[in-house]
C-alpha positions in Angstrom: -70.1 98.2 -43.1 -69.0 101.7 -43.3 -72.2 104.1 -42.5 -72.6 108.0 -43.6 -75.6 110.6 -43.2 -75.7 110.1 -47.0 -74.9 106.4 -47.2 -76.5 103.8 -45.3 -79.4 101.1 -45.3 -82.5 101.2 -43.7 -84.8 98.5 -42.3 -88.9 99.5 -41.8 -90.6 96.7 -40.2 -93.8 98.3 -41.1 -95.6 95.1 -39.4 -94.2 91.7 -38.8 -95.1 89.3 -35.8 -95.5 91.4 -32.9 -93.6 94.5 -34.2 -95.2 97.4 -35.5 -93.9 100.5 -37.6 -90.2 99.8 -36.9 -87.0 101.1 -38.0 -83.5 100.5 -37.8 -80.6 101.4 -40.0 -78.0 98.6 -40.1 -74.3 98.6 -38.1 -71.5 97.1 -38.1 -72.1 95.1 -34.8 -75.7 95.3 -33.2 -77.4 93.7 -30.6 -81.1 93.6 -30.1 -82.5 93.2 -26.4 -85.8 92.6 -24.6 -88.4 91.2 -23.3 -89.8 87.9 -24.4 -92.0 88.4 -27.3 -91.1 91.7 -28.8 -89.7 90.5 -32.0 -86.1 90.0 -31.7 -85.8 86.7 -33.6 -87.4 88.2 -36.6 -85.3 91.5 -36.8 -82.3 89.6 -36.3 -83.4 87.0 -38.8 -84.2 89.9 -40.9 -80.7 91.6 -40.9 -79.4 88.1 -41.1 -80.9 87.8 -44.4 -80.0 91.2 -45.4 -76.6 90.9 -44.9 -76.7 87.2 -46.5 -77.7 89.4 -50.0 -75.0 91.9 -49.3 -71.7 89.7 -48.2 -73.2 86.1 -50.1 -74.2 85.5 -53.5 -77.8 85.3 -52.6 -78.5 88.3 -54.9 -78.0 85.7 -58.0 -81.9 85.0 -57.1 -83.3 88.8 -57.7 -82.0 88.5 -61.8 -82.9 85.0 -61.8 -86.2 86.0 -60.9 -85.9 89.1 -63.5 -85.0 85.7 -66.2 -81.8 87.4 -67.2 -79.0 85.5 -68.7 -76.2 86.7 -70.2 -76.0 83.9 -72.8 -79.4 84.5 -74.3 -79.6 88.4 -74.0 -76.0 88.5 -75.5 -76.9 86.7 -78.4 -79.9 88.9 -79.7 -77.6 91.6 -79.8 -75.3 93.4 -83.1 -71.6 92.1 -82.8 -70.7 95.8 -81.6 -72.6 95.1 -79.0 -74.8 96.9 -76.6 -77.4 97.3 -73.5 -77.7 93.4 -72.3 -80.0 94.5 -69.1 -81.7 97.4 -67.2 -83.2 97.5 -64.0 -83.7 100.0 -60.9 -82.6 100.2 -57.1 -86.5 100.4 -56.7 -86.9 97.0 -58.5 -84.2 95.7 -56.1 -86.2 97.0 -53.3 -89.3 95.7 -53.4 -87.9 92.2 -54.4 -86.3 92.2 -51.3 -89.2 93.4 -49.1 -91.0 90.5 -50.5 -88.2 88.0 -50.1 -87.1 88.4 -46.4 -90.6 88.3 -45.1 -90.6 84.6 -46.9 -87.0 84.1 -45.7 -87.9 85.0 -42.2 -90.7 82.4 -42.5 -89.1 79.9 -43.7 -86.7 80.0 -41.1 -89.6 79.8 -38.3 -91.3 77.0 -40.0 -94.2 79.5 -40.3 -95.6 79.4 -43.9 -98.7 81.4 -43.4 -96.7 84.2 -41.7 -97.6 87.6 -43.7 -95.9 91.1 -43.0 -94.9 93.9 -44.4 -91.4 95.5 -44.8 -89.6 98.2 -46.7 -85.7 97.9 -47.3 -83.8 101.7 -48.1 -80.4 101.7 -50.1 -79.6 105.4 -49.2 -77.0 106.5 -51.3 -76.3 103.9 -54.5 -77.4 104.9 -58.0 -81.1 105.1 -59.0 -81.2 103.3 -62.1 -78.3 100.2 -63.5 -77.7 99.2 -66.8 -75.7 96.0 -68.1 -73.7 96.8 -71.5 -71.6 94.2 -73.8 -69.3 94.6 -76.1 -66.4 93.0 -77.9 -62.7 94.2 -76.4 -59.3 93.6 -78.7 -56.0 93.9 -76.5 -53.0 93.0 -77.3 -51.2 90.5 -74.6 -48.0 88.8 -74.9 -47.5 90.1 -78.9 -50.7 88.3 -80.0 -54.1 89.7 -79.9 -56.7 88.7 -77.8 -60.3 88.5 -77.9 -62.7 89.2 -74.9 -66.5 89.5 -74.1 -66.9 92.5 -71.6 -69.5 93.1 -69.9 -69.7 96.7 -67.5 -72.1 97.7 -65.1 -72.7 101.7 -65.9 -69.6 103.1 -65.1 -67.6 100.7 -63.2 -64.5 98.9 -64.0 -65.5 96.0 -66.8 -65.8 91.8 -66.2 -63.7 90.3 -69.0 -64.5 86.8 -70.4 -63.4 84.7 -72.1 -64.4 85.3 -76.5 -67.6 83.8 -76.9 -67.9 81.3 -73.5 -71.1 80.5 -72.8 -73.5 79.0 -70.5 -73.0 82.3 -67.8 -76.8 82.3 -67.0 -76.8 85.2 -64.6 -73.4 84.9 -63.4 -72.0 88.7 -64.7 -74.7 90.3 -63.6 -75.0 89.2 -60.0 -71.4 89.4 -59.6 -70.6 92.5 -61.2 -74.2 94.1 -59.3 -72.6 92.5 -55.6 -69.2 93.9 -56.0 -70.6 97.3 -56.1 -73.3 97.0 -53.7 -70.1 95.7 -51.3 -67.7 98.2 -52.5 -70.2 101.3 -52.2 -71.2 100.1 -48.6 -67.5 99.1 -47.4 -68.8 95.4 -46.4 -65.6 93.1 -46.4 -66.9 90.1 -45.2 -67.7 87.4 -47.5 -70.3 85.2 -44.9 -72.9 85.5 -42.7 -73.8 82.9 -39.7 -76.9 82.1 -38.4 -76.9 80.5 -35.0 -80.4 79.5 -33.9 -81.0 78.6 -30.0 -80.3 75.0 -28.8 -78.0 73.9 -31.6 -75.5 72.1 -29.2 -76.7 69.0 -29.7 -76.6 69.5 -34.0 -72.6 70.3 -33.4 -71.8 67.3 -31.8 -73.5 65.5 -35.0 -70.7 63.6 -36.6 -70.9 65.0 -40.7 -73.1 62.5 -41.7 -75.5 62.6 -38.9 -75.7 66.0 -39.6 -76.3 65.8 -43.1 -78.9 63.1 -42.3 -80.7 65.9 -40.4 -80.2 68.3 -43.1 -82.0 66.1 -45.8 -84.9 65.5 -43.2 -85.6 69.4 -41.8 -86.0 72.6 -42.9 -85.6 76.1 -41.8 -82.8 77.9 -39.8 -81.7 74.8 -38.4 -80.7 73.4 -42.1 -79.3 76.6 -42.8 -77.1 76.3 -39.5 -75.6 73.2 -40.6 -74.7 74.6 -44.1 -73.0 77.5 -42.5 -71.1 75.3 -39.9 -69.7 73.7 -42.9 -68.8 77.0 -43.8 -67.3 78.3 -41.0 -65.5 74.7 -40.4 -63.5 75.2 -43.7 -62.8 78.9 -42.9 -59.4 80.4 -42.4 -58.5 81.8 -39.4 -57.2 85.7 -40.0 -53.7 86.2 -37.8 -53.2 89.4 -36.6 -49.9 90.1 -34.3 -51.0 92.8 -32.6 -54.2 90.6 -31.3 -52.8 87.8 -30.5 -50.3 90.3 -28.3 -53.7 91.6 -27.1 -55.0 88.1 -26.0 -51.8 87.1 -24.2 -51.9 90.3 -22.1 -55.3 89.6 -21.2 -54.8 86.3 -20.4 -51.9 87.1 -18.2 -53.8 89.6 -16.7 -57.1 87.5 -15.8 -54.6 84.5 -14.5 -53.0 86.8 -12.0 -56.3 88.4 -10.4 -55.5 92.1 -12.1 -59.0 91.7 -14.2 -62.5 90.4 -11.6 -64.7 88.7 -14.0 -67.5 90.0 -11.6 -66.9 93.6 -13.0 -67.5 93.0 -16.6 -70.2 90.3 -16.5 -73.5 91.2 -17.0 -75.3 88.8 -14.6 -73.4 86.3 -12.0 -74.9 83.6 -10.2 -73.3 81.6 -7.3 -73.2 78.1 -7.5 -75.9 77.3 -5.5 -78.3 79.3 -7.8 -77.7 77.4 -10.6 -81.7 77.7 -11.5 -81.9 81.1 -11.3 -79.7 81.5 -14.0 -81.0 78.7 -16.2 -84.5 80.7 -15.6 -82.8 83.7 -16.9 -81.4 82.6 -20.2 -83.8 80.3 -21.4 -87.5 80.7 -22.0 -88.4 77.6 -22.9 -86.7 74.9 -20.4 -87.7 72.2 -22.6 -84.7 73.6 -24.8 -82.2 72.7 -22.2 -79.8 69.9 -22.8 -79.3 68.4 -19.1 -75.7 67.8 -18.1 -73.5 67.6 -15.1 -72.1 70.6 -13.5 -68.5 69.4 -11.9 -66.5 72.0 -9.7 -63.1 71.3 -8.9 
């Protein structure tokens, strides 16, 4: 996500869990540190969410919620056409802030949780409106017939001639390809990876879908991501895989000591110490064997 003075989006956690009067303006790449108890699972789950609206298609719920469809607002309006939907960035706003405190509970298995956020689009327009009308073009020597529908002043979404059964469809698409385009976001998926999931990826599919059916929260949405991320493809770049190989070379013959660029290092005999220092909760620990060769 590409960030200006005059572009960018702002998270206040005005009060959630045990953070008060909070705020931080989304990155790129950010990493949130601590000490135990100061609220980094529920920022993180909070950006988590936010960027599931931005890069997903979970902004299909906010007109859903407004009860727009295409289909039935088209058809209450002239054949020339005209304004299918209005709404405001403001609107959008405070349907989040409701949202990701519900998401962020959800995800903790804490239904009762309350809190209070505010979300800032800095930058995108004040007020949207959704227009229809019917286009005439001429393709291949015959003349075709589409539905359009626009969003202000952007390029238009052409349909097919009277298609129905859109539901909100145009709208959420139309409305996240300009949220994504204004913002610079190219990523089409966001991961959440909640602690102690080892033993969900070594689930065969259907054990894992067994869990699914049987649990909530971010441990359900883990497993629909995994099968996300399992059908992803990987992105080849020449010049990093160059990168890698040099690296690689250079760890193999002794140029690069891990000990410099680690942040903590523990001989073997302290094997505790650095369990302590990564988990909180030891119960979370999956035992295994430790084999040095």
């Amino acid at each position: 996500m590409t960030e200006t003075s005059n572009t960018f989006i702002e998270l206040h956690i005005e009060e959630l869990g045990p953070i008060h009067d909070s705020r931080i303006v989304l990155k790129p790449f950010m990493v949130f540190s601590g000490e135990s108890g100061t609220g980094k699972s529920y920022t993180a789950l909070l950006v988590h969410y936010l960027y599931k609206i931005l890069c997903e298609m979970e902004v299909a719920e906010f007109f859903k919620d407004l009860n727009a469809s295409f289909d039935k607002q088209k058809a209450q309006l002239p054949d020339e056409g005209g304004v299918l939907l209005e709404f405001t960035l403001n609107q959008f706003e405070e349907w989040l802030n409701e949202k990701a405190v519900r998401y962020v509970a959800d995800m903790l298995g804490n239904y009762t949780l309350k809190g209070r956020i505010h979300v800032h689009f800095e930058g995108p327009k004040a007020n949207y409106k959704f227009a229809y009308q019917k286009e005439v073009a001429e393709m291949n020597g015959e003349m075709m017939y589409f539905d359009t529908v626009t969003l202000n002043d952007l390029p238009p979404l052409r349909l097919p001639y009277r298609s129905s059964e859109w539901g909100n469809i145009p709208y959420h698409l139309l409305f996240n390809i300009y949220l994504k385009s204004f913002y610079q976001i190219h990523q089409r998926n966001t991961l959440l990876l909640p602690p102690s999931r080892g033993g969900l990826v070594c689930l065969t599919d259907t054990g894992r879908g067994n869990f699914q059916i049987s649990q909530g929260g971010m441990y359900n949405e883990f497993i629909s991501g995994l099968s996300n991320l399992k059908s992803a493809t990987p992105f080849k770049d020449e010049n990093a895989i160059g990168e890698y190989q040099t690296l690689s070379q250079s760890l193999i013959k002794g140029k690069i000591n891990i000990k410099d660029i680690v942040t903590d290092y523990f001989e073997l005999d302290n094997i505790q110490n650095a369990l302590d220092s990564c988990v909180k909760n030891k119960a979370d620990i999956v035992k295994g064997v430790i084999k040095v060769c």
